[in-house]
C-alpha positions in Angstrom: -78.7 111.7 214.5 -76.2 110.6 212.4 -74.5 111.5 209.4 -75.4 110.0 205.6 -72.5 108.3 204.2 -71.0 106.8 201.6 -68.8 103.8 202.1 -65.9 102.8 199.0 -65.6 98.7 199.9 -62.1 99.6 198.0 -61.0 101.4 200.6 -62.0 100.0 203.6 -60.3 97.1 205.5 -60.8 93.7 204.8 -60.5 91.2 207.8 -59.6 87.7 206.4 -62.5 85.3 208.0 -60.3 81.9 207.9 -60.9 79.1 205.1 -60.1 81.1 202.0 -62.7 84.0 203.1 -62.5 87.7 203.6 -65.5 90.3 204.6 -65.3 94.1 204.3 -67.3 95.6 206.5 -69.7 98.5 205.7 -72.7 100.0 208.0 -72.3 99.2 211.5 -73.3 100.9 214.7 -69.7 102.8 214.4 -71.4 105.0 211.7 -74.7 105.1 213.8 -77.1 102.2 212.3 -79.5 101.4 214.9 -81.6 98.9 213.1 -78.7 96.3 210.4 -75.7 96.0 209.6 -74.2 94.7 206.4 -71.0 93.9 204.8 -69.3 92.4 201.7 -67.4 88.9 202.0 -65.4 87.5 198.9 -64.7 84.2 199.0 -61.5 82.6 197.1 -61.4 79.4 194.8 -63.3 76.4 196.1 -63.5 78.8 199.8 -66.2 77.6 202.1 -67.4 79.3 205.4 -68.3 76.5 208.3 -72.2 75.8 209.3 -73.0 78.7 211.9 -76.9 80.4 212.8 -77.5 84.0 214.2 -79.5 85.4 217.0 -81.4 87.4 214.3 -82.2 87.6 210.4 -80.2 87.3 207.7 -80.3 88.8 203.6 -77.6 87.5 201.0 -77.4 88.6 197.7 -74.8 86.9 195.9 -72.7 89.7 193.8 -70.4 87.9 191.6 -69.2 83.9 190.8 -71.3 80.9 191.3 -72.6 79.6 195.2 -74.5 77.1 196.9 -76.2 78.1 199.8 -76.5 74.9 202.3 -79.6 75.4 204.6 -80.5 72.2 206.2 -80.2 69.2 203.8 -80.9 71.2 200.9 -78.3 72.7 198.4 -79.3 75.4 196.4 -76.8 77.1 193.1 -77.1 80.4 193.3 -76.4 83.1 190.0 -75.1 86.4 190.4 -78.1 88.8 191.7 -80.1 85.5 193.3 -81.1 86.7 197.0 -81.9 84.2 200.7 -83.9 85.2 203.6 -82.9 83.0 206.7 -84.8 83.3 209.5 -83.1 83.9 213.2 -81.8 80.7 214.5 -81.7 78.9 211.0 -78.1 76.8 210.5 -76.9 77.3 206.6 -73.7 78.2 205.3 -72.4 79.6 201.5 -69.6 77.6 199.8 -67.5 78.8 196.2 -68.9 76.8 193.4 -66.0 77.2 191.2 -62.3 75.9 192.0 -60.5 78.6 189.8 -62.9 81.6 190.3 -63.7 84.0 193.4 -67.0 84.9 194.3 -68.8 88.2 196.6 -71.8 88.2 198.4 -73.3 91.2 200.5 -74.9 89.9 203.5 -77.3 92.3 205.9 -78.0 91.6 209.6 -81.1 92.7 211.0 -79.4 93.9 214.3 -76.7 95.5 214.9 -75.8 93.4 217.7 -75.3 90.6 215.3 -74.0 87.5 216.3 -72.8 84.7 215.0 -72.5 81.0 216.5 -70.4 78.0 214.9 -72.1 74.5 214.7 -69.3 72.8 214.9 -67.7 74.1 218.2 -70.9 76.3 220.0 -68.6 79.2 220.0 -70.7 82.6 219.7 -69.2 85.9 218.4 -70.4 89.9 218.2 -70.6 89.9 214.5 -69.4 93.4 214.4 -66.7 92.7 217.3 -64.8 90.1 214.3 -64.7 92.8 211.6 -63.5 96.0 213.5 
């Protein structure tokens, strides 16, 4: 069994994501999740991260700033404390609103053999490999 925790984003390691984003990592298998994972990623001015799906379920909450979630053809704003549910296997992607401010989401993985896969090239990564 594993230990209870408390994890200060502050002072944990941020691993830049490329295109203006950065995600902070927090539960992960490392601390003994067994069932999600989740993590914080800030995205900077006008950031955007490319079109990519994942072999399981997804939760965003957006924490601060103005997005739009892309899912399909549709474009959704989001306002701080608005929340998604994407289904496994569902391409979408979040993009800064604002061209002078940052904003934060907290995104949990139902698995924590997460992965992620890129539209654009096919590629397919351990979710948790990129952030540790």
């Amino acid at each position: 069994m594993s230990e209870a925790r408390i994890l200060r984003p502050s002072a944990l390691k941020a691993y830049e994501r490329g295109g203006g984003a950065r995600t902070v990592p927090l539960v992960s298998a490392r601390l003994g999740a067994q069932s999600f994972i989740n993590g914080i990623t800030e995205f900077g001015p006008g950031a955007q991260i490319p079109w990519h799906f994942h072999n399981c379920e997804e939760s965003v909450m957006l924490l601060e700033g103005r997005a739009v979630f892309d899912i399909g053809e549709e474009h959704h704003d989001l306002q701080p404390q608005d929340t998604t549910f994407i289904p496994c296997g569902v391409p979408h992607r979040f993009r800064n609103a604002s061209d002078t401010e940052g904003m934060k989401i907290l995104w949990i993985y139902g698995r924590v053999d997460a992965t992620r896969t890129l539209l654009e090239t096919g590629e397919t990564r351990a979710v948790s490999a990129e952030h540790v």
